[in-house]
N, C-alpha and C positions, 0 to 999 in steps of 0.2 A: 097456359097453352100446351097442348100435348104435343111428343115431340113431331109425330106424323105431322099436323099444323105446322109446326116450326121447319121441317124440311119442304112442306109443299109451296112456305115461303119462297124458298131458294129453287123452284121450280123453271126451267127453261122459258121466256115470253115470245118465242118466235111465232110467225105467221100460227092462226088458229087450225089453218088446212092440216098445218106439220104438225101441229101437235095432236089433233085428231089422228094424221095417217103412223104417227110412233104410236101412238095408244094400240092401235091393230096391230103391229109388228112385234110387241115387247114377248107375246110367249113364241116367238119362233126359235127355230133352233139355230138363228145368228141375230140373237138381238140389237137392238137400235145400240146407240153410243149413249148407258149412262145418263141421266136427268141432269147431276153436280157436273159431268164433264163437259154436256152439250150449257150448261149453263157459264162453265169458266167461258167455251171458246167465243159465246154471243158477247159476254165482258171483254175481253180478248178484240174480238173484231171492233164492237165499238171504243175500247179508247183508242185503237192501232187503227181504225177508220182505211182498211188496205183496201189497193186498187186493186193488184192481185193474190188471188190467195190459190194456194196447191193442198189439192187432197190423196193423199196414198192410201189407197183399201177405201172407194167410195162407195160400196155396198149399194144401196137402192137409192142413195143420192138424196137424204133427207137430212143427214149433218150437212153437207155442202146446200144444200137448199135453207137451212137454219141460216146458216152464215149469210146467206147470199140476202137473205130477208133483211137483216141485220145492217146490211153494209150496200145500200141502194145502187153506189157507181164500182160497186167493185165486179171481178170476172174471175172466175174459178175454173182451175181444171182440174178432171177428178181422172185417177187411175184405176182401173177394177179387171180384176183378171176373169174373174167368172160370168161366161157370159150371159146368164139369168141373170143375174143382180146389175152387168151392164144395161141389160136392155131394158131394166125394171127403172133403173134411175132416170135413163133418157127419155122416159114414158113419164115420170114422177115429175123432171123439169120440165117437161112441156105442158103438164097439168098447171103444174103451177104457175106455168109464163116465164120460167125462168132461162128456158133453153138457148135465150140470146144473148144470155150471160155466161153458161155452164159449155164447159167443152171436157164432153163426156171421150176418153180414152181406155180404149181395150187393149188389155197388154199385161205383163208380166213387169212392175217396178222397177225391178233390174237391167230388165232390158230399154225401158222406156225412159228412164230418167238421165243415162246419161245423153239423152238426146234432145234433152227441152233445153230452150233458153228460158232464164228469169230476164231481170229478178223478180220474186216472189216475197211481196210485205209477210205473208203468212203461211206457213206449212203446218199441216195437220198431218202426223203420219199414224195410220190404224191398219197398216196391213202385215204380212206375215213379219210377228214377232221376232224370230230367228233373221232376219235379214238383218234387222233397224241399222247393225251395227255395217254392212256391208253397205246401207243405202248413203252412209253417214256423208263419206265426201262428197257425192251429188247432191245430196241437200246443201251442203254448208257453198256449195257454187252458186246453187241457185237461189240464197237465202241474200238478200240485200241488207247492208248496213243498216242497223237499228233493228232487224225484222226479226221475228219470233217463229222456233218453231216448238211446237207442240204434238208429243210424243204417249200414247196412253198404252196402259197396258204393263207399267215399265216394273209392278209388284207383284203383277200376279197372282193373285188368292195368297200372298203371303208368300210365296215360294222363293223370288228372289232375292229379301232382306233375310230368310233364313226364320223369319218367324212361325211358319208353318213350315212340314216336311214336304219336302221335295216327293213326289211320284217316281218312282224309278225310271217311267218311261220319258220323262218329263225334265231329266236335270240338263240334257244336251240344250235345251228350250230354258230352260234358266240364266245355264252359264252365259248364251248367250247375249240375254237380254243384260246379264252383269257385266259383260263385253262394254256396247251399248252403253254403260249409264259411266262406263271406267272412262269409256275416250270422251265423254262429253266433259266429265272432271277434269280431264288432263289438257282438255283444247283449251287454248290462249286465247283463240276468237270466239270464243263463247262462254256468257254466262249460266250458268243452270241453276235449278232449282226441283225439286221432286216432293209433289205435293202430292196431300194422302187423300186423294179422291178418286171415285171408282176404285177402278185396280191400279193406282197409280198412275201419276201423270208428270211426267218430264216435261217442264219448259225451259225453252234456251232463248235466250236474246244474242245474236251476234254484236261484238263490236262496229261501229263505224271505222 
């Protein structure tokens, strides 16, 4: 078996609409979430079977609509600052039927998250890298005992672990994200782990 065969194994199985409408999206110039990483979070939702799940950076709302297929009684809310891609998502879950699930929010992360109540089984955070580390304590409030959150992005084409050179314009966006993966080590209420798919992908499990 060739290895393309062997990766298309491991290929995402959400609703067949999602998968047609990423197939159109992938050469844009903000591509869809990764094939291995939308595949971990659909494994992800179904063992953790959450009621609710939080998305930071929901883009046109087709990873939160993956998830949402995945997890029949669960309810997501997704954050997106750009309001093209907001209103693209809110169009995408009502295509899909999902919009009586999906609670689409426009806003800036920073400003919106210390305002949500959880808890939240699931966090998916995909939005500006440089924050992660500043979003950290309003995730771990809003993140419920046992719940997982999941962090992508966290290597970078290599730049973070140092195995590629850093960009010069680029290392403020690095350190950061080493920020980021330092306080996750060092928190006592969370487990981590940093798996080498896409550009990297942090997962944390808080303590009960």
């Amino acid at each position: 078996m060739s290895a393309e065969n062997i990766r298309s194994l491991f290929g995402p199985r959400a609703d067949g609409r999602i998968v047609k409408m990423r197939e159109e999206r992938k050469d844009r110039r903000d591509p869809v979430c990764p094939d291995d990483v939308l595949n971990y979070l659909l494994l992800t939702v179904r063992a953790l079977l959450p009621e609710n799940i939080l998305e930071i950076g929901a883009a046109e709302g087709l990873t939160g609509a993956a998830m949402l297929s995945e997890a029949p009684h669960a309810r997501l809310t997704a954050i997106e600052i750009d309001e093209e891609r907001f209103a693209a998502a809110k169009e995408n879950f009502a295509s899909l039927g999902l919009d009586g699930r999906a609670r689409c929010i426009l806003g800036d992360a920073a400003d919106v998250l210390p305002a949500l109540e959880g808890p939240f089984d699931l966090i998916f955070l995909d939005g500006p890298k440089a924050q992660y580390v500043h979003y950290l304590p309003d995730l771990k409030r809003l993140l419920r005992g046992g719940g997982v959150l999941v962090a992508d992005d966290v290597l970078l084409y290599g730049w973070v672990d140092g195995s590629v050179p850093v960009p010069q314009k680029r290392h403020s966006l690095a350190e950061r994200i080493r920020d980021y993966l330092s306080a996750l080590a060092k928190d006592e209420d969370l487990i981590t782990s940093v798996l080498d798919i896409g550009e990297g992908v942090a997962v944390s499990v808080k303590r009960r």
